[in-house]
N, C-alpha and C positions, 0 to 999 in steps of 0.2 A: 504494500500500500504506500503511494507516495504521499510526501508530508510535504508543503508548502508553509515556511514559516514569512509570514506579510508585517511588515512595520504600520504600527496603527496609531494614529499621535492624537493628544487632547490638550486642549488650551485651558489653562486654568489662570486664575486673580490672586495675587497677591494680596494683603492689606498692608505696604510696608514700602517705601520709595525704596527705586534701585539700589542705593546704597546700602543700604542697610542690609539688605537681600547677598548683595556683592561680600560686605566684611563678614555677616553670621551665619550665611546660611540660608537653608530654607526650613522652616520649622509649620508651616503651615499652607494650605495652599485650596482656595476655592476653587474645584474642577468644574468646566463645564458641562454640561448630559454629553453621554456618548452621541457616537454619532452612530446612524445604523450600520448591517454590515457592510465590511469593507468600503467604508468612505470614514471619513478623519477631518479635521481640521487642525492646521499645522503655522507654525511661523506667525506667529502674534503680536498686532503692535496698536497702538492705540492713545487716543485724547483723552483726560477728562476735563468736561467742560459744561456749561450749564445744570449742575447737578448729575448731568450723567457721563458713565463711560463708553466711548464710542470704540470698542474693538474690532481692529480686520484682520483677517486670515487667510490663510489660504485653506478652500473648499475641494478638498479630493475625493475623485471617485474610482476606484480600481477596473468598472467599466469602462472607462473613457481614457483613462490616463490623463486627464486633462487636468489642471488647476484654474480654479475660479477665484474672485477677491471677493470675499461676503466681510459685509459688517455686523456685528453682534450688539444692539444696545443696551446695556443696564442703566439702571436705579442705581446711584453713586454709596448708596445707604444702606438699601437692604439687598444690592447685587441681583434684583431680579429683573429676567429677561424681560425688556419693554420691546423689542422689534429685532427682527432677522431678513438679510435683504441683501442677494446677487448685486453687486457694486460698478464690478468690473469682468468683464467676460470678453475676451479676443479667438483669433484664432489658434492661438498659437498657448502654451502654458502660462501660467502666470503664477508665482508666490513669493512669500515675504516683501507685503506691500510697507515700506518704510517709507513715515511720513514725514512731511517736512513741511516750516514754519518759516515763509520767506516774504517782507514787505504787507503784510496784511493777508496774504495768500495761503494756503493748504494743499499743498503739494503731495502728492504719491509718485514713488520710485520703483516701481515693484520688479523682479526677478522675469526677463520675459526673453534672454536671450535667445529662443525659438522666432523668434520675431524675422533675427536676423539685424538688430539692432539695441543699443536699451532707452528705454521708453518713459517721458516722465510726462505723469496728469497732474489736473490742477480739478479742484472740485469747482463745479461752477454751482453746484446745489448741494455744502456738505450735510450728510453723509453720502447722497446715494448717487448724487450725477457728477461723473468725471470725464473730461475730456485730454485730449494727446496736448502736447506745447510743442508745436513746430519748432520754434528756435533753439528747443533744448537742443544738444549735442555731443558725444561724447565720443574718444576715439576707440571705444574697445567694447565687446560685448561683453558684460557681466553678470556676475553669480553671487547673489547675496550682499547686493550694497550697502552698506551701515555709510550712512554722508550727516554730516554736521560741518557748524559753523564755529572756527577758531581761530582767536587771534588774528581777525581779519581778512582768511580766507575758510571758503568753503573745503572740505577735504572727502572724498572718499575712499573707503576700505574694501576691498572688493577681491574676488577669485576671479583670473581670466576663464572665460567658457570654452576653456580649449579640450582636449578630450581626457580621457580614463584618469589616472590617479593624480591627474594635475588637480583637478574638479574640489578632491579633497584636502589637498596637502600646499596648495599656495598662495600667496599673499600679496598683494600689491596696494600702489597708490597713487591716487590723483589729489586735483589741487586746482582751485578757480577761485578769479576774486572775484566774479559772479554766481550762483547755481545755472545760469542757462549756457555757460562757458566762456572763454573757451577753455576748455580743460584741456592742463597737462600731467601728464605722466612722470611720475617719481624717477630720476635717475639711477634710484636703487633697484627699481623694479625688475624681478620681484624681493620686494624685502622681506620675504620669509617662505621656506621650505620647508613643511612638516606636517604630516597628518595630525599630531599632537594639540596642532595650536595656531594655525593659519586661516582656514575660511571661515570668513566673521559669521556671529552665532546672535547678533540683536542689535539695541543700539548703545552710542559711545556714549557713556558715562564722564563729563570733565568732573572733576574736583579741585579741591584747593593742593590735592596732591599730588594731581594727575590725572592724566587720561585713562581709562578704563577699555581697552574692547573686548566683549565677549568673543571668543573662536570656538568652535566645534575642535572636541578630540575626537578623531576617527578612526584612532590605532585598534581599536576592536571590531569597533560596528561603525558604519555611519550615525553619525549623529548621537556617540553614548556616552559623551559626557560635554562641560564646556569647560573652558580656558581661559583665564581673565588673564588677558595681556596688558600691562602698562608696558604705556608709550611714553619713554624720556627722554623721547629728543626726536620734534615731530618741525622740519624746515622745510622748501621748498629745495635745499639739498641734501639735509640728512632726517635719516630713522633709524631709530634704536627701541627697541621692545625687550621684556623680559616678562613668563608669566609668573605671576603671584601667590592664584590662587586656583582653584580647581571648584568644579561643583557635579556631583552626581548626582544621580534617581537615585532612591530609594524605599523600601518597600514600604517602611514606617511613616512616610508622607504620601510617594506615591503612589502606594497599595502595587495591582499589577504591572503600572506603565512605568515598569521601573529598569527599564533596559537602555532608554536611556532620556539626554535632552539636549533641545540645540538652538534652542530661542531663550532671552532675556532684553527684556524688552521696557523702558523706562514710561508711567502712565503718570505723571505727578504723584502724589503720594500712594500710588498702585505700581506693583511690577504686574507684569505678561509672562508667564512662562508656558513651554510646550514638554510635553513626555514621552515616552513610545513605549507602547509594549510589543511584542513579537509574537502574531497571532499563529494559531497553527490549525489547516486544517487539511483533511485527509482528497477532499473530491471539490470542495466551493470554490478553491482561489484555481484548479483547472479549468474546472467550466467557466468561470471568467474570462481568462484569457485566449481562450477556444472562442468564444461568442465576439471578444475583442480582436480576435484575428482576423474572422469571417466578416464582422460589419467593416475590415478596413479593406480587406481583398474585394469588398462589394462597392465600395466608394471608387476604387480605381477607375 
């Protein structure tokens, strides 16, 4: 009998601003309802703002292979769900939509390098209506952008989309005094090689002691544990990082999904985090991919 084990991720609420999350730990942690089988919600990031938290994600289904961007509403008080709502839908994949706060504006950057390009929206009606920004630009297709603003440049952290175990294990960076560009490329790049501790894992954390970025460790699994990288010396000619600190699943927080995690994600006095557990099953996840072969041999 074959066994099919499937990565199945859930988004859960923090009560606890990133830091805090970053120095102690995770010692608690609001999960969202599952999702039904073999679909997930993965890569979480999020406002809070008029009393409520406005969470996006990425909506996966093991039918499709496809990634969608939904937003999740809560009640900033008592966490219950006020609205659920498809955001962003292309042709192409779409996840870890990381948002961004520019001139009065509300931006999303999300993961879309099937595109064939990467793509950044502006909400024209937030939360539910986004459109493309022509003039954005970027010179490289990317994987997992974490971009913030420092010391008077824009900066992005990002994996080039290039193939097999590049995907997990490296690190690069850009740099604009704009966010619509033009962007350049770090001279170091790439400035970090390692499954360990390279493709960013949420967003950048500054402090008064430094810069924080989460990484995925991928030395086991994809995506089973994260990496806090300080950044001590972040120029338009040099980067120097070391990690810190570490943070895994486990089974006393996260019950099942405790194989692993790869999102952390800053909501004002809320973190974002994602978890996975490792589903297994004997016949479901074949007939899946049977059914998804056959509708795509039928599309030709």
């Amino acid at each position: 009998m074959s066994i099919y084990e499937t990565d199945i991720w859930r988004v859960g609420i923090i009560k606890a601003p990133m830091a805090e999350v970053v120095a102690k730990g995770v010692d608690h942690v609001h999960w969202l309802e599952e999702e039904p089988s073999f679909k997930f919600l993965a890569d979480p990031f999020g406002l809070h703002q008029d009393g409520k938290l406005y969470v996006f994600a990425e909506g996966y289904d093991y039918r499709d292979r496809h990634g969608r961007i939904e937003v999740l509403v809560f009640d900033d008080k008592t966490l219950k769900l006020l609205d659920r709502a498809v955001v962003l839908e292309e042709p192409w994949h779409l996840s870890y939509p990381i948002l961004i706060k520019d001139q009065g504006n509300i931006y999303m950057l999300p993961e879309a390098y099937k595109s064939g390009k990467t793509n950044l929206y502006k909400a024209v009606q937030f939360p539910y209506q986004w459109e493309p920004v022509s003039e954005f630009s970027f010179p490289e297709m990317v994987i997992d952008p974490s971009i913030f603003f420092h010391d008077g440049l824009w900066w992005m952290f990002y994996t080039p989309a290039d193939s097999g175990y590049s995907r997990q294990s490296v690190l690069s960076v850009a740099f604009s005094e704009s966010l619509m560009g033009a962007w350049q490329l770090h001279p170091q790049n790439p400035v970090r090689i390692t499954p360990a501790s390279s493709r960013p894992g949420g967003s950048v954390l500054v402090t008064d002691d430094g810069i924080i970025l989460p990484t995925q460790d991928c030395t086991r699994t994809y995506g089973g544990g994260l990496s806090f990288l300080k950044i001590t010396s972040l120029t338009p000619e040099k980067f120097e990082a070391h990690v810190v600190k570490h943070l895994n699943a486990n089974d006393g927080v996260f019950g099942s999904y405790c194989h692993g995690v790869h999102t952390l994600s800053a909501m004002g006095e809320y973190t974002l985090i994602d978890a996975k557990r490792m589903a297994e099953s004997a016949f479901e996840r074949l007939k899946i991919d049977a059914l998804y072969q056959l509708k795509k041999k039928l599309k030709r």
